[in-house]
LOFINU-184658 format. One record per residue (C-alpha): residue in three letters; z, x, y. Coordinates in steps of 0.05 Angstrom, whole numbers, always signed. Layout:
residues N
R  residu       w       u       v
R     ALA       Z       X       Y
...
***
This chain:
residues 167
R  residu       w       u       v
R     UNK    +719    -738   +1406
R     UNK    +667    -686   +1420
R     UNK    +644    -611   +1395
R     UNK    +618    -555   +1424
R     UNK    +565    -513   +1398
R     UNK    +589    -450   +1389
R     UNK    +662    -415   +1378
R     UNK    +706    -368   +1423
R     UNK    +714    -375   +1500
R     UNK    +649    -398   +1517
R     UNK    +654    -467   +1476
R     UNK    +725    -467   +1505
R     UNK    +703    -468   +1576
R     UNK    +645    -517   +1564
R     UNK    +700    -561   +1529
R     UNK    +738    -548   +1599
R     UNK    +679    -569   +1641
R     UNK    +667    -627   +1594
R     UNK    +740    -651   +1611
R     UNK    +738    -651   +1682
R     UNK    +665    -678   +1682
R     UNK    +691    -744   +1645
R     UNK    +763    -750   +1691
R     UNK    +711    -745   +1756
R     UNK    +669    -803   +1726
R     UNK    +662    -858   +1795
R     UNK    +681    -923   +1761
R     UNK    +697    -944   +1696
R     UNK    +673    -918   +1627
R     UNK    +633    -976   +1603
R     UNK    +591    -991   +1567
R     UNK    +611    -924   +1528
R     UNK    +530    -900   +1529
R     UNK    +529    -898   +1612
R     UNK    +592    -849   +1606
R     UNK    +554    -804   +1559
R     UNK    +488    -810   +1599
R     UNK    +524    -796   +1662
R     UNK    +557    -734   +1619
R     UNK    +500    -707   +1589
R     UNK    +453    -710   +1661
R     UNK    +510    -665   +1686
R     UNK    +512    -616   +1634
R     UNK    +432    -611   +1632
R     UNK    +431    -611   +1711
R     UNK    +488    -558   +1727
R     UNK    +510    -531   +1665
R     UNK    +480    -527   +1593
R     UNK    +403    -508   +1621
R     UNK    +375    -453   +1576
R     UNK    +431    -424   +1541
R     UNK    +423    -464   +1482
R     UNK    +485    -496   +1476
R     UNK    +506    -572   +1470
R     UNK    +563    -615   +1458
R     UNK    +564    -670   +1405
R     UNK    +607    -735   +1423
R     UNK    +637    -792   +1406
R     UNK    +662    -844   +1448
R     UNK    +687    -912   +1437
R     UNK    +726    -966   +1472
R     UNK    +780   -1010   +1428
R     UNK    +795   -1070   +1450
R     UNK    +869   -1084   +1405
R     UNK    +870   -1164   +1428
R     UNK    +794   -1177   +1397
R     UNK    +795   -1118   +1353
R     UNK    +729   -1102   +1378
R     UNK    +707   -1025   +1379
R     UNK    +639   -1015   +1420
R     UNK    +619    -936   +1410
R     UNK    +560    -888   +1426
R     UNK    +546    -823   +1400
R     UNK    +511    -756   +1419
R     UNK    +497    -736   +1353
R     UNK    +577    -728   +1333
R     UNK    +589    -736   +1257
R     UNK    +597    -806   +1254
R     UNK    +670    -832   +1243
R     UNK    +683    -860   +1183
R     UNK    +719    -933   +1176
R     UNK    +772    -940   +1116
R     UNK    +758   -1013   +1097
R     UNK    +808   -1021   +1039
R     UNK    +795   -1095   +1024
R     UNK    +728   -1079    +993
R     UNK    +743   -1018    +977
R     UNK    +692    -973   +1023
R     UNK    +689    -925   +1073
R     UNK    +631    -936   +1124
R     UNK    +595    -886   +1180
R     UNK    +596    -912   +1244
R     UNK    +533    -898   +1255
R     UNK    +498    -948   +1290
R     UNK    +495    -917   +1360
R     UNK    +466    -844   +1337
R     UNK    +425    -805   +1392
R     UNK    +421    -733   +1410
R     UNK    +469    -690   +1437
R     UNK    +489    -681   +1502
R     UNK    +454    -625   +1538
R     UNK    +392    -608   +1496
R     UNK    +349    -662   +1548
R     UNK    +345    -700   +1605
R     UNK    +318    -761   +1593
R     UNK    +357    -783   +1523
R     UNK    +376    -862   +1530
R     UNK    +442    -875   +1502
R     UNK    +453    -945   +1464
R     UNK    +528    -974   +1449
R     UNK    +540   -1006   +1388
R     UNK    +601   -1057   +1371
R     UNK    +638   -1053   +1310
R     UNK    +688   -1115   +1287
R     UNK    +750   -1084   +1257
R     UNK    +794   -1121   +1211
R     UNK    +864   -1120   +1199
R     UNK    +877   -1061   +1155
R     UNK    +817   -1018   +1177
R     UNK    +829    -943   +1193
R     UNK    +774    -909   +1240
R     UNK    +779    -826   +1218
R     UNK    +753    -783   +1268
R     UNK    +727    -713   +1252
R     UNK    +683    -654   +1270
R     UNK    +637    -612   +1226
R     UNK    +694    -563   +1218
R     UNK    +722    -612   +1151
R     UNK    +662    -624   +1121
R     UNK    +627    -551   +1133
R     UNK    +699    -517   +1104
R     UNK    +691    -471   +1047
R     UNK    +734    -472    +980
R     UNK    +753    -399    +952
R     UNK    +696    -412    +914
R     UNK    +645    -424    +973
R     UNK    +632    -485    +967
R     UNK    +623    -540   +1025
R     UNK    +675    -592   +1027
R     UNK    +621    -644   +1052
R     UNK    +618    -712   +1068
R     UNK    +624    -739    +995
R     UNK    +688    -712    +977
R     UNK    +727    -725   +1053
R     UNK    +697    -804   +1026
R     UNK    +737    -783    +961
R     UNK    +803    -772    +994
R     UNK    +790    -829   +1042
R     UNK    +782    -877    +989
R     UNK    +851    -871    +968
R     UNK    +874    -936   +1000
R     UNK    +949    -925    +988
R     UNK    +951    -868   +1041
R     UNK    +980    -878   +1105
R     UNK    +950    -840   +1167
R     UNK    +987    -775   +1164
R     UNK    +980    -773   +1077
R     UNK    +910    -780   +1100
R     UNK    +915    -717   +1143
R     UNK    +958    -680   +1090
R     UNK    +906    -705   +1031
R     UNK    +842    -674   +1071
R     UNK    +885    -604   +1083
R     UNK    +903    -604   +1005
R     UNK    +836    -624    +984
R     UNK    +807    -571   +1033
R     UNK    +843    -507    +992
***
């Protein structure tokens, strides 16, 4: 999942570039961090350079017969994990750097997650948890955990929940 800074036709293009950057990548994707390295020297080498704009990501690689998820980030919210046998919702946070496109020389690290049966991984952007009620308030982080925490939700009442909760 990735962002870009930005709204309109510009971020729409960079999103564009972004896309064919990662289908031209030589090789496979892993470890997840050398794909976003290999992203982010592209944009800062041909693309991004002064304009001020960067791309937040999120990229992770599932592996269904282990259940193992190893991620990176680029300073993406982090997703949260729906862990309904104890009750929580966790960040996946554990492989935060910056995002791609703001510099050069930025080392990407991969982090592995153990999921359990049960476990839902929601991914997001900033445009949830920066949404404003009538009353102009931010929807935030705390109260998408509040919706998330209802473990009786399957994945699309989750979807439905966050649009209700977000009017």
């Amino acid at each position: 999942i990735a962002d870009v800074s930005g709204h309109g036709t510009p971020a729409a293009v960079m999103m564009a570039v972004m896309h064919s950057i990662v289908h031209n990548y030589p090789g496979e994707p892993l470890p997840p961090s050398r794909l976003l390295a290999f992203l982010n020297s592209k944009l800062v080498e041909h693309y991004v350079g002064q304009n001020g704009t960067f791309v937040t990501a999120f990229y992770g690689i599932f592996d269904p017969a282990t259940r193992l998820l190893t991620y990176s980030c680029a300073g993406h919210n982090p997703p949260l994990m729906r862990r309904c046998g104890e009750q929580s919702v966790l960040q996946l946070d554990g492989a935060q750097q910056l995002p791609l496109g703001v510099l050069s020389e930025v080392e990407f690290v991969d982090h592995a997650e153990q999921l359990r049966r049960g476990d839902h991984i929601i991914f997001y952007t900033d445009g949830i948890t920066e949404a404003l009620s009538p009353e102009g308030e931010l929807f935030g982080t705390n109260r998408l955990d509040e919706v998330l925490s209802q473990c009786a939700l399957e994945p699309g009442e989750i979807i439905e929940s966050v649009r209700d909760h977000l009017i």
